[in-house]
N, C-alpha and C positions, 0 to 999 in steps of 0.2 A: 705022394711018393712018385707017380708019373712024371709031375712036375718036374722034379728036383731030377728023374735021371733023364728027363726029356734038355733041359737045360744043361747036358754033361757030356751031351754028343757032338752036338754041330760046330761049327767053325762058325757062321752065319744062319743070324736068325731075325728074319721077316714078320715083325709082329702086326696083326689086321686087327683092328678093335679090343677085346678081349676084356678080361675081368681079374679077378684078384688070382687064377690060375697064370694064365699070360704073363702077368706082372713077377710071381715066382720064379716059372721055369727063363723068365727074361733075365728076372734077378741072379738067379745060378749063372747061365750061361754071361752076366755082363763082367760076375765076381771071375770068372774065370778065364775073363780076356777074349773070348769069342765076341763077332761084332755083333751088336743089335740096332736091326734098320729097322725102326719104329713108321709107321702110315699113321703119322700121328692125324691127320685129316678123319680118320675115322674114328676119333677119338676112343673114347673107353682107359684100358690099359695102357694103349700106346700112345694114347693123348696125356699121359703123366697121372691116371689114376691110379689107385692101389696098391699103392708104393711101387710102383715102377721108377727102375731104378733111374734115378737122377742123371748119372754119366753118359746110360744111354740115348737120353733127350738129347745129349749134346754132340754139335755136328762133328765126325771123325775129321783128324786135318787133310786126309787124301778126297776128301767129298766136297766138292765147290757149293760155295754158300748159294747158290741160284738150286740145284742139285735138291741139298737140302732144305731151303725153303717148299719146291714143290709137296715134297710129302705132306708139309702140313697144310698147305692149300686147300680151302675145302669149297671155295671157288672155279679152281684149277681145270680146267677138262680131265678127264679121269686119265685119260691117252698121256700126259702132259707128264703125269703124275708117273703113268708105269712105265713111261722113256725113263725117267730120273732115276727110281727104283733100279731099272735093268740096268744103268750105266754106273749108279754106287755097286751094283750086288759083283759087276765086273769087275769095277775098281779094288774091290774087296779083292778077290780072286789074282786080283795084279801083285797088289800086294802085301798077302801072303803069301805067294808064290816065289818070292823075292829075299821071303826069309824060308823057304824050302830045306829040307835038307839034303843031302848028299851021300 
């Protein structure tokens, strides 16, 4: 149940490894159009296990394809990885802000 209202809050959600919990409350939040920024490098959940949800693997169109390759990098300098992250989790923030309301 945590899951399911933990996934019903955020606008953005930053998944780090995880298990079949992660992959739920990812799953809520991706059915209901909030972003899911997957570290899929740390595999688990956010590497595509446990039914984590499929659309969220895939890269959003405001997120450049360099962007989202780091995440899954597991080569990557870790530094590398959390520029990328900071600069989607921005982008995110851009925009949505853009469909703001008034």
């Amino acid at each position: 149940e945590r899951n399911m209202i933990s996934g019903m809050i955020g606008d953005i959600y930053i998944t780090v490894e995880g298990g079949p919990g992660t992959a739920q409350e990812a799953s809520a939040a991706h059915a209901r159009g909030a972003v899911v920024v997957p570290l899929r490098r740390t595999g688990g959940a956010s590497g595509g296990k446990f039914g984590f949800p499929a659309g969220a693997l895939t890269r959003p169109e405001f997120v450049t394809e360099e962007q989202w390759a780091a995440l899954g990098d597991q080569v990557a300098p870790v530094d590398a990885t959390a520029t990328s992250l900071a600069e989607i989790v921005k982008r995110c923030i851009e925009v949505s802000g853009s469909h703001g309301s008034s």
